[in-house]
C-alpha positions in Angstrom: 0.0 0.0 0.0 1.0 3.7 -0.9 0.7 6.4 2.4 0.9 9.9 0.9 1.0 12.8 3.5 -1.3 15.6 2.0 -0.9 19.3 4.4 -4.3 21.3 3.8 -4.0 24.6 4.9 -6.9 27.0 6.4 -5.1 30.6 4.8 -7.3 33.6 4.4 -10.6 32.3 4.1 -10.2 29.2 1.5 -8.7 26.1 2.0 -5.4 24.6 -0.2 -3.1 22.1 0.2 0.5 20.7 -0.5 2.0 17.2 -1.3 5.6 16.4 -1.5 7.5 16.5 -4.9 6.7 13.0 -6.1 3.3 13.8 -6.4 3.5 17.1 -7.4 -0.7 18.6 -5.8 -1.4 21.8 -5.6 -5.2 21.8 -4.8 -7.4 24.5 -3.0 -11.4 25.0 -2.6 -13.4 26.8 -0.2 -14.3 24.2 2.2 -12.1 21.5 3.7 -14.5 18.5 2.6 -14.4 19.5 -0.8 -10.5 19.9 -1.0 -10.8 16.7 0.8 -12.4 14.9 -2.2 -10.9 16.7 -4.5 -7.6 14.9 -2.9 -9.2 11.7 -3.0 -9.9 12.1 -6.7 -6.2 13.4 -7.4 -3.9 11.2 -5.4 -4.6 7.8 -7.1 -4.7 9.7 -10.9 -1.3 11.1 -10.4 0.1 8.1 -8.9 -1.1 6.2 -11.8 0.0 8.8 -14.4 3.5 9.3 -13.0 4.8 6.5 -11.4 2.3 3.8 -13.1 1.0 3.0 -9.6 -2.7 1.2 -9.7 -2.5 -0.1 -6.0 -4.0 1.3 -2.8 -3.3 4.3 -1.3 -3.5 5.7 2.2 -3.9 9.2 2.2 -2.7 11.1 6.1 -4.2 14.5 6.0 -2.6 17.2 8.4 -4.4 20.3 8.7 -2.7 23.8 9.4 -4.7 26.9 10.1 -2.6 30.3 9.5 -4.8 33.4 11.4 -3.7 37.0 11.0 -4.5 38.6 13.9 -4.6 43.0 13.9 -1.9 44.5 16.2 -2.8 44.8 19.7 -3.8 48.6 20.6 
């Protein structure tokens, strides 16, 4: 089985997301379950386009929120 780590990152009011070089995903939507399936949907099609890779895959999602917070008065 294939594990892929997939970051998805809260940043100014949308949700994108990262995945290390071999796979190459740059993603983003306005909701986390939609990026989420739009993952899902992505993952297995690249690993089957780039590294011929038809097996199953375990996707690890870790979430990172950025807030920007207005200086203190």
């Amino acid at each position: 089985m294939k594990t892929c780590f997939v970051k998805m990152i809260w940043d100014d009011g949308f949700w994108c997301c990262e995945t290390d070089a071999e796979l190459g995903i740059t993603l983003e939507s306005p909701s986390f379950d939609g990026l989420a399936e739009r993952v899902r949907e992505a993952v297995p099609e690249m690993l089957a386009l780039n590294r011929g890779y038809t097996g199953p895959v375990q996707i690890i999602f870790v979430t990172e929120r950025v807030d920007i917070l207005p200086a203190a008065i």
